[in-house]
HTML snippet that shows the backbone in 3Dmol.js (N, CA, C, O; Angstrom):
<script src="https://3Dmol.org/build/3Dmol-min.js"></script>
<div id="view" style="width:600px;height:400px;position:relative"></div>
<script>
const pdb = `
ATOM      1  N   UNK A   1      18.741 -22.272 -44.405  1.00  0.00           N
ATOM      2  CA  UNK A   1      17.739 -21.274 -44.049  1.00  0.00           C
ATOM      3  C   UNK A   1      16.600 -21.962 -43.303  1.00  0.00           C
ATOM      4  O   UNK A   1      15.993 -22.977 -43.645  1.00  0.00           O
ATOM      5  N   UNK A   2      16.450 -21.288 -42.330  1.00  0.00           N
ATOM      6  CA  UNK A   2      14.753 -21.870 -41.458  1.00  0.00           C
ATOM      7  C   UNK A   2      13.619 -21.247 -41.757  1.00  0.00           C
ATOM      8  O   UNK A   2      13.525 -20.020 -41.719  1.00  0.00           O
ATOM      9  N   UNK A   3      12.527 -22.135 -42.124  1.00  0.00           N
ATOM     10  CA  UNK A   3      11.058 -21.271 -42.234  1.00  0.00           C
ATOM     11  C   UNK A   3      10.847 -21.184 -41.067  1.00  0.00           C
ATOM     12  O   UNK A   3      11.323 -21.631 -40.023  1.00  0.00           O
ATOM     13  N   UNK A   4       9.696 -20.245 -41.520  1.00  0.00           N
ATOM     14  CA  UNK A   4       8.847 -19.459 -40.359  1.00  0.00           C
ATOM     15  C   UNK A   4       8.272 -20.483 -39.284  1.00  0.00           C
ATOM     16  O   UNK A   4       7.978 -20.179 -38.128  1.00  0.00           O
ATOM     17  N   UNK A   5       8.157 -21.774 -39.868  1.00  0.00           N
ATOM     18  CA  UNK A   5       7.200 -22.889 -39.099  1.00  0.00           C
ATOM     19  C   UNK A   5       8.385 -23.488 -37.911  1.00  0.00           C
ATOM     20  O   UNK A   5       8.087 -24.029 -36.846  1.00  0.00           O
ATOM     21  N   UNK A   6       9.809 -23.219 -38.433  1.00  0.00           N
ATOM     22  CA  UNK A   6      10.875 -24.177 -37.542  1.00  0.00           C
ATOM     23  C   UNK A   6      10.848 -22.802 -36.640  1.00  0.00           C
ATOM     24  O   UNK A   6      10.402 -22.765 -35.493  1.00  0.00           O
ATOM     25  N   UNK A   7      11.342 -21.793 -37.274  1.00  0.00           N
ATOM     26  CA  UNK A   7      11.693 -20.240 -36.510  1.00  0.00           C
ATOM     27  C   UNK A   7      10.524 -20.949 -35.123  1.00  0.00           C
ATOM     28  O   UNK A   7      10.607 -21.907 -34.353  1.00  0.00           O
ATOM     29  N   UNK A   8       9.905 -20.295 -35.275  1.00  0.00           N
ATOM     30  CA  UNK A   8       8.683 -21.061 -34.223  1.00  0.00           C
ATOM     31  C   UNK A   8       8.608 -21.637 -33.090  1.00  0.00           C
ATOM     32  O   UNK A   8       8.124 -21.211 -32.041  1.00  0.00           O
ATOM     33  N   UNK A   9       9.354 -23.127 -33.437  1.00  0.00           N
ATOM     34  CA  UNK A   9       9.632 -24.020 -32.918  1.00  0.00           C
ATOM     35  C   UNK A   9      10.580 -24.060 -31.486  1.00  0.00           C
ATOM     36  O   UNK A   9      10.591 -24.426 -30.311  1.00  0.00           O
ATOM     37  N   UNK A  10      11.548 -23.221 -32.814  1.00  0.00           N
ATOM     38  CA  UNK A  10      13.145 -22.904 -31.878  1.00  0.00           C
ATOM     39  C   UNK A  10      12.675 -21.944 -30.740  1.00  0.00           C
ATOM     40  O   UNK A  10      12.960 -22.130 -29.556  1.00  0.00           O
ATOM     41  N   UNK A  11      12.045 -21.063 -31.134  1.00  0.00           N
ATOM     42  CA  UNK A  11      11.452 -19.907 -30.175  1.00  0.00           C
ATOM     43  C   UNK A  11      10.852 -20.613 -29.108  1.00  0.00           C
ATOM     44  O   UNK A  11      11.521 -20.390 -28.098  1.00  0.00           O
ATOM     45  N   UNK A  12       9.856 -21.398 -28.852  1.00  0.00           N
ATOM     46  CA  UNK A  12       8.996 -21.428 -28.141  1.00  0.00           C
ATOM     47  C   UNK A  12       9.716 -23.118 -27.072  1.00  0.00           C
ATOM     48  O   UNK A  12       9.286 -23.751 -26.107  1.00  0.00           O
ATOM     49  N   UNK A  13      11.018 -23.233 -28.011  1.00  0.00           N
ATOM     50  CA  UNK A  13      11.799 -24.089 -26.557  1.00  0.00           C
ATOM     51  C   UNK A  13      12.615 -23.269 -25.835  1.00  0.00           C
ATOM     52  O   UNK A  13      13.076 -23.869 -24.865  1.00  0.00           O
ATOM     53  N   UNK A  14      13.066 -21.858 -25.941  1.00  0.00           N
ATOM     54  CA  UNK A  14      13.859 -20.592 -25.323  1.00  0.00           C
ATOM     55  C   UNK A  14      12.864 -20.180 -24.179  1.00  0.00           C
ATOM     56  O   UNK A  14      11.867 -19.483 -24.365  1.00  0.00           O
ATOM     57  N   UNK A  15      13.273 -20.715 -22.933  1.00  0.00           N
ATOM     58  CA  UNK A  15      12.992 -20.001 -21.878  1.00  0.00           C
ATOM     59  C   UNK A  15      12.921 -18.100 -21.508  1.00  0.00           C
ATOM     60  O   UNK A  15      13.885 -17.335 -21.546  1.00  0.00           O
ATOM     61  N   UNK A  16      11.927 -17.854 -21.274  1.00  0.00           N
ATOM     62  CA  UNK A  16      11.847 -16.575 -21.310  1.00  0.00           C
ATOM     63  C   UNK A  16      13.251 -15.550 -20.322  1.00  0.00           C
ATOM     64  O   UNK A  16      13.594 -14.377 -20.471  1.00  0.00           O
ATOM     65  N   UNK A  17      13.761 -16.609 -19.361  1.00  0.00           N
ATOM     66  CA  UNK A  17      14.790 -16.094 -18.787  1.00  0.00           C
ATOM     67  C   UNK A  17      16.148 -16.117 -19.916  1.00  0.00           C
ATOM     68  O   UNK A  17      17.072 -15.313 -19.796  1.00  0.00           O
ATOM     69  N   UNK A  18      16.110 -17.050 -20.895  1.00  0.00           N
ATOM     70  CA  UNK A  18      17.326 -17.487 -21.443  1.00  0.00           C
ATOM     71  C   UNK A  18      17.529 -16.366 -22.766  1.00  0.00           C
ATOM     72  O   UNK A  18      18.503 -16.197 -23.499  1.00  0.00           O
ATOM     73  N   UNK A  19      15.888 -15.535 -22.732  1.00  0.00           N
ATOM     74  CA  UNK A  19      16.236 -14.393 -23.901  1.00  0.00           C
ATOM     75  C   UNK A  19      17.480 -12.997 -23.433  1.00  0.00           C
ATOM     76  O   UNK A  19      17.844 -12.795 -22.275  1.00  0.00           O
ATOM     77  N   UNK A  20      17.806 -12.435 -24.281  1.00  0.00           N
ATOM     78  CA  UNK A  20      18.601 -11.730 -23.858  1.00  0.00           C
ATOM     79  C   UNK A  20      17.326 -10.037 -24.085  1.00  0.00           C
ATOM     80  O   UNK A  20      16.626  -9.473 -24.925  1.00  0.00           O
ATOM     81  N   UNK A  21      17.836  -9.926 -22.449  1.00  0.00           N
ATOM     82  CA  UNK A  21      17.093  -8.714 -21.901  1.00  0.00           C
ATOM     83  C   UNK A  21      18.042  -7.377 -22.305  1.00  0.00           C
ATOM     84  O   UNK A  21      19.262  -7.235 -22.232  1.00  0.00           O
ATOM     85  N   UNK A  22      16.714  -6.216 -22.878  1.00  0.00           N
ATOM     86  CA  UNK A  22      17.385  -4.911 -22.817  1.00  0.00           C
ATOM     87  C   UNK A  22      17.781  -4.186 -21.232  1.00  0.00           C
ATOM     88  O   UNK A  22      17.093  -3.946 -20.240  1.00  0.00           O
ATOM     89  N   UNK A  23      18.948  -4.024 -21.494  1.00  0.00           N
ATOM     90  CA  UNK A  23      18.989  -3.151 -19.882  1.00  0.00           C
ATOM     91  C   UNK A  23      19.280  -1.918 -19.905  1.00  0.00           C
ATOM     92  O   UNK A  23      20.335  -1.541 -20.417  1.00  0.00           O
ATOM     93  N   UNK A  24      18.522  -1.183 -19.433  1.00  0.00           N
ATOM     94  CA  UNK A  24      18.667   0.423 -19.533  1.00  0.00           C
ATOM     95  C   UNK A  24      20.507   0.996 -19.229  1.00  0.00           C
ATOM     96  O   UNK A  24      21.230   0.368 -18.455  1.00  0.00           O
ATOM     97  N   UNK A  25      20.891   1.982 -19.830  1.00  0.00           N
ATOM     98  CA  UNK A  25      22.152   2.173 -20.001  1.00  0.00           C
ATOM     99  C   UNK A  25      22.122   2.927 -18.300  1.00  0.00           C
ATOM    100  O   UNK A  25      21.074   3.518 -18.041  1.00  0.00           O
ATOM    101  N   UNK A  26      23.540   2.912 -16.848  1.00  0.00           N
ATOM    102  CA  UNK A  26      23.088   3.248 -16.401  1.00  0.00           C
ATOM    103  C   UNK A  26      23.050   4.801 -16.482  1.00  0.00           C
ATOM    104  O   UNK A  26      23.479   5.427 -17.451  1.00  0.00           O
ATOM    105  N   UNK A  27      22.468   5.393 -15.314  1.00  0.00           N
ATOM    106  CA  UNK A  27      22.570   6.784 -15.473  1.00  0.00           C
ATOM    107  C   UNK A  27      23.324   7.410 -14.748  1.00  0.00           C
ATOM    108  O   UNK A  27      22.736   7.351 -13.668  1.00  0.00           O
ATOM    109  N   UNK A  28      24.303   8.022 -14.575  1.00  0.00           N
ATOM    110  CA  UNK A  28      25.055   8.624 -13.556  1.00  0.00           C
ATOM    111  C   UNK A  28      24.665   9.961 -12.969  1.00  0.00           C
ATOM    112  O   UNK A  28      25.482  10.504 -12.225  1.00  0.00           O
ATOM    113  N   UNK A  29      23.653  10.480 -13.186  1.00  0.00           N
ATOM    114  CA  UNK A  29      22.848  11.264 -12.492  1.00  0.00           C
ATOM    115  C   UNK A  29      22.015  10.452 -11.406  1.00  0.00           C
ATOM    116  O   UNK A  29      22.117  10.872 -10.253  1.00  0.00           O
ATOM    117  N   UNK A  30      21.337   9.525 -11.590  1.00  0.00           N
ATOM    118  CA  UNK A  30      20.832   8.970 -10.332  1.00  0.00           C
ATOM    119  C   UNK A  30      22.011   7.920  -9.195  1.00  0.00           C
ATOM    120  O   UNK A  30      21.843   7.434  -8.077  1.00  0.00           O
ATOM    121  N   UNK A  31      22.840   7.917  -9.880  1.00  0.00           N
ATOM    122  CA  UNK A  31      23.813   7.485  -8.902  1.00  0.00           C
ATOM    123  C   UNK A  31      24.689   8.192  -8.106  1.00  0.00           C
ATOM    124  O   UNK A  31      25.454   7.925  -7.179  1.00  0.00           O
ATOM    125  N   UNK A  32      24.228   9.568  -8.981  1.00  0.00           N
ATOM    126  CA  UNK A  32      25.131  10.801  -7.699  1.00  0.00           C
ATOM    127  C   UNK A  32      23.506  11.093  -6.737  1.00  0.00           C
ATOM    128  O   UNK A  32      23.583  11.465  -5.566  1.00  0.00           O
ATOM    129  N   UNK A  33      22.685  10.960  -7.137  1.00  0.00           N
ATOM    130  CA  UNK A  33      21.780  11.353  -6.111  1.00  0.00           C
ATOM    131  C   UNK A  33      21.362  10.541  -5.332  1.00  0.00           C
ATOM    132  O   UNK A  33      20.901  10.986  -4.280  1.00  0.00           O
ATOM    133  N   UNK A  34      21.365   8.987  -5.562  1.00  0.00           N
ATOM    134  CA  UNK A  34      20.943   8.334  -4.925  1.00  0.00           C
ATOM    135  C   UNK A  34      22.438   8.038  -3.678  1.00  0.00           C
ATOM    136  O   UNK A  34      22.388   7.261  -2.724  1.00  0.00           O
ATOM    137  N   UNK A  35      23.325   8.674  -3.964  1.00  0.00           N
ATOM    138  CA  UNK A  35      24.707   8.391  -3.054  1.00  0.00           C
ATOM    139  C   UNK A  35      24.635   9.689  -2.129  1.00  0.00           C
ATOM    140  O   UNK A  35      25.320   9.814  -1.114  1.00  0.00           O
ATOM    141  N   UNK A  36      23.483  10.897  -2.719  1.00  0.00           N
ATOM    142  CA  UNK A  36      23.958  12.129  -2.106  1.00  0.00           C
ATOM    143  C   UNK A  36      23.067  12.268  -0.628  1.00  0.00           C
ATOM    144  O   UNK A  36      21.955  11.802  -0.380  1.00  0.00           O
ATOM    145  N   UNK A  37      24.096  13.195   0.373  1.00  0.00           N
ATOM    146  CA  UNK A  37      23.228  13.331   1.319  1.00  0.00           C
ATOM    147  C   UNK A  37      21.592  14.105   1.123  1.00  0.00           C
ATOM    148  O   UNK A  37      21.099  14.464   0.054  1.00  0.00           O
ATOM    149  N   UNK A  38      21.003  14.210   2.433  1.00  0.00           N
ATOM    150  CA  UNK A  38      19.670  14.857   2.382  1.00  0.00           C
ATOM    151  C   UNK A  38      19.644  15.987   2.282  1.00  0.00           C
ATOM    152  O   UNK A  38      18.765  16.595   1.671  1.00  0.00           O
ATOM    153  N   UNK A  39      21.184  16.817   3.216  1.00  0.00           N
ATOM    154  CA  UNK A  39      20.561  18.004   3.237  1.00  0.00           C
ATOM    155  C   UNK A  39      21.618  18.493   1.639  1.00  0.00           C
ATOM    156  O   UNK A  39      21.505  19.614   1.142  1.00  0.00           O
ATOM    157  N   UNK A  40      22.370  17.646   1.184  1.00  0.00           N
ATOM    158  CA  UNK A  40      22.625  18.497  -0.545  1.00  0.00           C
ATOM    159  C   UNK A  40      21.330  18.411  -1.538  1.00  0.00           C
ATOM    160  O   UNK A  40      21.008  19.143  -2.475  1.00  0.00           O
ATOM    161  N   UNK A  41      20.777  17.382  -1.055  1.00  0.00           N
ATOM    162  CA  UNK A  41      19.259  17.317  -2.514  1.00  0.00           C
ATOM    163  C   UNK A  41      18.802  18.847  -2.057  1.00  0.00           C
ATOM    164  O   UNK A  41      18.444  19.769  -2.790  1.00  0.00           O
ATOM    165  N   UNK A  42      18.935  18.820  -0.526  1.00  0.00           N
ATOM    166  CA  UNK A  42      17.706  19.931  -0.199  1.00  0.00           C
ATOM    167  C   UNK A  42      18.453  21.452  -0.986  1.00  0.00           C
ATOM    168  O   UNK A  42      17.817  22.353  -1.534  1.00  0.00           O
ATOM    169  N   UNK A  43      19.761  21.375  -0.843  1.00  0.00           N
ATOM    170  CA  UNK A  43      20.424  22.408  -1.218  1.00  0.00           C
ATOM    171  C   UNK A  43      20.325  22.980  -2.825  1.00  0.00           C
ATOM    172  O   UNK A  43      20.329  24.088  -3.361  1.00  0.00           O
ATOM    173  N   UNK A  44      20.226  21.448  -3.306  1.00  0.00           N
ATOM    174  CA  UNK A  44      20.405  21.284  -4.879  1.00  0.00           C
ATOM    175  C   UNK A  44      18.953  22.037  -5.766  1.00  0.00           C
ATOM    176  O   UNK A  44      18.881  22.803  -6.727  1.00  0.00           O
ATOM    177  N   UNK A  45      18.042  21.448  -4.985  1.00  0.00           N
ATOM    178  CA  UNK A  45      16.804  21.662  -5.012  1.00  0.00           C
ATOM    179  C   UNK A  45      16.392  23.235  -5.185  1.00  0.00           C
ATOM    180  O   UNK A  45      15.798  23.807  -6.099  1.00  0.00           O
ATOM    181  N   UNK A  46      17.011  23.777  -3.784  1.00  0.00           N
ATOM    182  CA  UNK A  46      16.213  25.372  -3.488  1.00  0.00           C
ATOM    183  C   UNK A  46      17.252  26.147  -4.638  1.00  0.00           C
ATOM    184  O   UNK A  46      16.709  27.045  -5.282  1.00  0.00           O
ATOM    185  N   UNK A  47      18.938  25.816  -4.989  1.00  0.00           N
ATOM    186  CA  UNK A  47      19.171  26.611  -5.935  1.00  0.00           C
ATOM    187  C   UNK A  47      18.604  26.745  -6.882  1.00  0.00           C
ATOM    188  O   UNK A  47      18.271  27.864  -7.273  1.00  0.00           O
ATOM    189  N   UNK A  48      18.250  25.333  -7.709  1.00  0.00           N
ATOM    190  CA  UNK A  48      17.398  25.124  -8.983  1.00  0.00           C
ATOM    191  C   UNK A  48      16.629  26.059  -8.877  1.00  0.00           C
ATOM    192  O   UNK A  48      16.895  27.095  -9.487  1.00  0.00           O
ATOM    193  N   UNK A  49      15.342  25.965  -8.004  1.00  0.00           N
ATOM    194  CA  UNK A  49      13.884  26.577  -7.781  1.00  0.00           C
ATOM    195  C   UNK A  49      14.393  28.009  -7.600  1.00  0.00           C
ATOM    196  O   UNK A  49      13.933  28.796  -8.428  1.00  0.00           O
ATOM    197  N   UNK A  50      14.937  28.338  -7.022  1.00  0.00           N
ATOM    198  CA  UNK A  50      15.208  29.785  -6.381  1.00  0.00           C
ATOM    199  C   UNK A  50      15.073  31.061  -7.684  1.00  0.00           C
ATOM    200  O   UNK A  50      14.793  32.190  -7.281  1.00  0.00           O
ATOM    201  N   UNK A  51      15.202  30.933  -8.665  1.00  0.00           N
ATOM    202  CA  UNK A  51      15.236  31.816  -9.935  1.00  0.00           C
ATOM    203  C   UNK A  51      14.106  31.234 -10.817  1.00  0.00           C
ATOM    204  O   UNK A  51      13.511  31.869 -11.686  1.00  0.00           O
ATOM    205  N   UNK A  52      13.874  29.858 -10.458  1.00  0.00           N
ATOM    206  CA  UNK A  52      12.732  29.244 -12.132  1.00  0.00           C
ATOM    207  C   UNK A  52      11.350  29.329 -10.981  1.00  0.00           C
ATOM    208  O   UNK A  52      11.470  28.662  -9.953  1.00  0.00           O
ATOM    209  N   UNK A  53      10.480  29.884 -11.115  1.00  0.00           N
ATOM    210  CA  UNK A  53       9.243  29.505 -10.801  1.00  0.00           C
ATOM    211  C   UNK A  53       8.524  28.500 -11.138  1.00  0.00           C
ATOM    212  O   UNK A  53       7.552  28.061 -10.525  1.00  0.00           O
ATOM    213  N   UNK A  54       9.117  27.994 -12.412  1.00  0.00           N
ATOM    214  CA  UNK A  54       8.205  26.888 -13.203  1.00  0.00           C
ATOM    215  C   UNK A  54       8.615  25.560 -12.093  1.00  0.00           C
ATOM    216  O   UNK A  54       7.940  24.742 -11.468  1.00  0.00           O
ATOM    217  N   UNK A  55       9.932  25.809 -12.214  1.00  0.00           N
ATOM    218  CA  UNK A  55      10.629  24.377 -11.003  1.00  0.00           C
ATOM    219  C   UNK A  55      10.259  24.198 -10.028  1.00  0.00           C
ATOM    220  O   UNK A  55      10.137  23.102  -9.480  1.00  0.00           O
ATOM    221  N   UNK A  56       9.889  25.716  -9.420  1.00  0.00           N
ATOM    222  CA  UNK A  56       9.811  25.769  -8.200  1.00  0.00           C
ATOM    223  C   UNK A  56       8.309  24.942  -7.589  1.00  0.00           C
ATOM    224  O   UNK A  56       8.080  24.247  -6.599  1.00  0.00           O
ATOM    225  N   UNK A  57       7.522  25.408  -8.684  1.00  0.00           N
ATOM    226  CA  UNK A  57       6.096  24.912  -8.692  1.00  0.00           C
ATOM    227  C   UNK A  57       6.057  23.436  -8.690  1.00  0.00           C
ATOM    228  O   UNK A  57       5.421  22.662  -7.974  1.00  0.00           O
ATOM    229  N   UNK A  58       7.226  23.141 -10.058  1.00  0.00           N
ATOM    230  CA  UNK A  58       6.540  21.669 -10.070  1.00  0.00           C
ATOM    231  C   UNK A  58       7.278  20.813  -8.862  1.00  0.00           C
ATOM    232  O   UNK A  58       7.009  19.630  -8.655  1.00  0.00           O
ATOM    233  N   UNK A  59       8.256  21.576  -8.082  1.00  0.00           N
ATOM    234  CA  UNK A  59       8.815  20.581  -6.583  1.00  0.00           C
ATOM    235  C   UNK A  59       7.795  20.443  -5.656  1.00  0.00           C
ATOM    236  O   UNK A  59       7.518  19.434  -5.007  1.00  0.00           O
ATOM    237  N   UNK A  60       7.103  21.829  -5.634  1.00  0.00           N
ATOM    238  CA  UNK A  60       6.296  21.620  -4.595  1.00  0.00           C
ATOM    239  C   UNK A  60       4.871  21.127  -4.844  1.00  0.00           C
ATOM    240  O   UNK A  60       4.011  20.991  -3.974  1.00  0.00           O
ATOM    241  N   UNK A  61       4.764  20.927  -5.897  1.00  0.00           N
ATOM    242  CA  UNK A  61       3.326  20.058  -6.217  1.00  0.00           C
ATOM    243  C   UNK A  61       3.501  18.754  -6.085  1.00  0.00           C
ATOM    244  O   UNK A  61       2.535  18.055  -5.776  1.00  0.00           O
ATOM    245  N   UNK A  62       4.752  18.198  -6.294  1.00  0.00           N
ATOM    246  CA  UNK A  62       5.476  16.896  -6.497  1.00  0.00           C
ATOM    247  C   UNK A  62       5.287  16.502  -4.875  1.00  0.00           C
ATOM    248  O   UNK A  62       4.438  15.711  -4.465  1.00  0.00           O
ATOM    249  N   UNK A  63       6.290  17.246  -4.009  1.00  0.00           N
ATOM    250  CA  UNK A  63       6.255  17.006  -2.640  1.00  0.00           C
ATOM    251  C   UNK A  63       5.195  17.521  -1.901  1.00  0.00           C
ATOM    252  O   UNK A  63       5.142  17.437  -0.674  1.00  0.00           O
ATOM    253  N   UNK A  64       4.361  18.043  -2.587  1.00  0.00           N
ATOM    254  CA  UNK A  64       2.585  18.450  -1.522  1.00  0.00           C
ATOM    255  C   UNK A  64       2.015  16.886  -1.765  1.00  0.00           C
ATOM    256  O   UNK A  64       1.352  16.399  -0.850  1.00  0.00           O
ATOM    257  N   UNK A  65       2.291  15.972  -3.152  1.00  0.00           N
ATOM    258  CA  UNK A  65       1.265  15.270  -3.335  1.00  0.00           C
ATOM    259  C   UNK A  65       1.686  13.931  -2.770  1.00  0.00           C
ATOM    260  O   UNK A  65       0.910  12.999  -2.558  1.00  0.00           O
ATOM    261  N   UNK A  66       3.213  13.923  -2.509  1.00  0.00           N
ATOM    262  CA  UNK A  66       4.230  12.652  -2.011  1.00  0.00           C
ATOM    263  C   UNK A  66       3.211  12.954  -0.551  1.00  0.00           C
ATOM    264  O   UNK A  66       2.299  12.209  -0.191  1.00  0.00           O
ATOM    265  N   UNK A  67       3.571  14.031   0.036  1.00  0.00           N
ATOM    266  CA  UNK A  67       3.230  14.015   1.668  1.00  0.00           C
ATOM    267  C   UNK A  67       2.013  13.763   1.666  1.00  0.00           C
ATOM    268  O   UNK A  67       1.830  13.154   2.720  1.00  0.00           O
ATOM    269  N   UNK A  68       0.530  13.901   0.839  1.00  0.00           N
ATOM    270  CA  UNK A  68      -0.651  13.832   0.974  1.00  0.00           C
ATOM    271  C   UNK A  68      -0.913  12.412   0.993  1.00  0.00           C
ATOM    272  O   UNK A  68      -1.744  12.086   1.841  1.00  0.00           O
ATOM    273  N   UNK A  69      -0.408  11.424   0.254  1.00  0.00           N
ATOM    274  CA  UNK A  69      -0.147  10.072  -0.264  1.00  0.00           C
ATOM    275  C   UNK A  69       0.439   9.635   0.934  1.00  0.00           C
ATOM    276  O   UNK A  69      -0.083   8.713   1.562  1.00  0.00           O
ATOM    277  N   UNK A  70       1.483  10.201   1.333  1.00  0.00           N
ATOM    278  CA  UNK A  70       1.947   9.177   2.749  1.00  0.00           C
ATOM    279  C   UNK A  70       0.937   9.590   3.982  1.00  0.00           C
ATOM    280  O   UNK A  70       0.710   8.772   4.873  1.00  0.00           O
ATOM    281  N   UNK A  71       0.414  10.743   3.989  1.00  0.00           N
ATOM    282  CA  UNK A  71      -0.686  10.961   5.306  1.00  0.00           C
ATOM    283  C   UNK A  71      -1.919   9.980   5.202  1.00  0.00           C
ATOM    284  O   UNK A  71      -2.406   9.534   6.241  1.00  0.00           O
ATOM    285  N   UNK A  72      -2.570   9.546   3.643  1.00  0.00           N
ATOM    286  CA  UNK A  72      -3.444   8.551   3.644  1.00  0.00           C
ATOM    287  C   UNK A  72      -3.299   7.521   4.288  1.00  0.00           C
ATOM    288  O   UNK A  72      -4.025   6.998   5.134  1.00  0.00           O
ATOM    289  N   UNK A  73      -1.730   7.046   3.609  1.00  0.00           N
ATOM    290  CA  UNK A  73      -1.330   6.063   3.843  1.00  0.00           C
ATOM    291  C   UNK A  73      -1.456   5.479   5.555  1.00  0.00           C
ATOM    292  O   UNK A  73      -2.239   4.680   6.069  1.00  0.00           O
ATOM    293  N   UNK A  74      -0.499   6.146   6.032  1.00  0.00           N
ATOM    294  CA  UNK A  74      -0.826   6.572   7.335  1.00  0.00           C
ATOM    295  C   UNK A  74      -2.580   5.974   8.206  1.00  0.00           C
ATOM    296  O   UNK A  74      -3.165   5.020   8.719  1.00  0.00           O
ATOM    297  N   UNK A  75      -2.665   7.165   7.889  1.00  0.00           N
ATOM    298  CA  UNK A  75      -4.326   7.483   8.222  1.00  0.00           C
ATOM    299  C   UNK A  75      -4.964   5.874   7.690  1.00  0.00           C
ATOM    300  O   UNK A  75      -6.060   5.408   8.001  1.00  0.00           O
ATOM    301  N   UNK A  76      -4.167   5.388   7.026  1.00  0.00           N
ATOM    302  CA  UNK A  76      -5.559   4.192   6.769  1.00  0.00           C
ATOM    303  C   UNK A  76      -4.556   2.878   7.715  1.00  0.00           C
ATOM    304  O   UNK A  76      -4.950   1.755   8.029  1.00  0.00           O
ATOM    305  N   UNK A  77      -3.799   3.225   7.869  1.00  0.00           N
ATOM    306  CA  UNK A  77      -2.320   1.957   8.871  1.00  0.00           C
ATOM    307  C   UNK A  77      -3.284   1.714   9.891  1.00  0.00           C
ATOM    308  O   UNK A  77      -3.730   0.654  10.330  1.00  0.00           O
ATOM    309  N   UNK A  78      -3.622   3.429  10.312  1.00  0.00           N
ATOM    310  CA  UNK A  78      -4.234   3.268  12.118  1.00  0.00           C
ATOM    311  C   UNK A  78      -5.535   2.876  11.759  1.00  0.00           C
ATOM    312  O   UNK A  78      -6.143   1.945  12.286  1.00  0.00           O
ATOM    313  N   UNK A  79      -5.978   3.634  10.808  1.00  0.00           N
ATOM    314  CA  UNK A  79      -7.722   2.663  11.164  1.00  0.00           C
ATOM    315  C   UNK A  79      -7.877   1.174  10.668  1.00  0.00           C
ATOM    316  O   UNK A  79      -8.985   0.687  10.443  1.00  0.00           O
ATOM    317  N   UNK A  80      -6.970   0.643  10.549  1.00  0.00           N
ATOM    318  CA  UNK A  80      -6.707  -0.959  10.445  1.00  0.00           C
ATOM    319  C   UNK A  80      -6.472  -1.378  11.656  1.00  0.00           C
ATOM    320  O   UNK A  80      -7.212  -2.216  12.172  1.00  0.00           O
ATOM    321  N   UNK A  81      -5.363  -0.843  12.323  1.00  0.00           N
ATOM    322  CA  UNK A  81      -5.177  -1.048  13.237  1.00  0.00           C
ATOM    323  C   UNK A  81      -6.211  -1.208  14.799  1.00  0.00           C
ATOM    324  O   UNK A  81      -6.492  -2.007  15.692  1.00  0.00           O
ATOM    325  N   UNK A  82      -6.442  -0.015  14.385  1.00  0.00           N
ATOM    326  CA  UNK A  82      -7.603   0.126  15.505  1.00  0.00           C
ATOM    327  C   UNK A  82      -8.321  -0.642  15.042  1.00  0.00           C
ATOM    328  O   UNK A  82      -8.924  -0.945  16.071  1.00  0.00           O
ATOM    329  N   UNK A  83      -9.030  -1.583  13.829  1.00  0.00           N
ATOM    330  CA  UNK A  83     -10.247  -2.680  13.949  1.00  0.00           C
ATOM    331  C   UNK A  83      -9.723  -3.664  14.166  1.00  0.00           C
ATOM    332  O   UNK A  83     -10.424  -4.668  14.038  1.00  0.00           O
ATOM    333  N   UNK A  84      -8.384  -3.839  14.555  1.00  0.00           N
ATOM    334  CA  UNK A  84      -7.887  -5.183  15.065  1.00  0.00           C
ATOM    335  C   UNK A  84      -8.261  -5.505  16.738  1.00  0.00           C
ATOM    336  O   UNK A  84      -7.907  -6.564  17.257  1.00  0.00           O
TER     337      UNK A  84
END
`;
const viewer = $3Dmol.createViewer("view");
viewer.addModel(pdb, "pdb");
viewer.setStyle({}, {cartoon: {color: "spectrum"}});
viewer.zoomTo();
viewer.render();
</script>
């Protein structure tokens, strides 16, 4: 049996790469979407939304706030640019 003082020991010569990592189980929902074309998300999408209002809301709050985030983004590229 090892005390707590060796436990310790042993631990702290184990390289943090050499621990054994949890890896998320994968998901096969993001591997059909991340394989799927653009215009099926788009398809996939408007059926979902088309009857749930709740969905429908939270797509387009999701993608109002993606596009607002990339227009900053944007918008701050060129005024860098331009002080170059």
């Amino acid at each position: 049996m090892i005390n707590n003082s060796k436990k310790s020991v042993l631990f702290n010569h184990i390289l943090p790469t050499q621990m054994a990592k949890k890896k998320k189980p994968a998901d096969p929902l993001v591997d059909l979407l991340e394989e799927a074309k653009p215009e099926t998300l788009i398809n996939l999408i408007v059926e979902l939304a088309e009857d749930r209002p709740d969905v429908r809301r939270e797509c387009f709050d999701y993608l109002k706030n993606m596009s607002h985030s990339h227009v900053l983004r944007r918008h701050g590229r060129k005024a860098r640019l331009s002080w170059q």
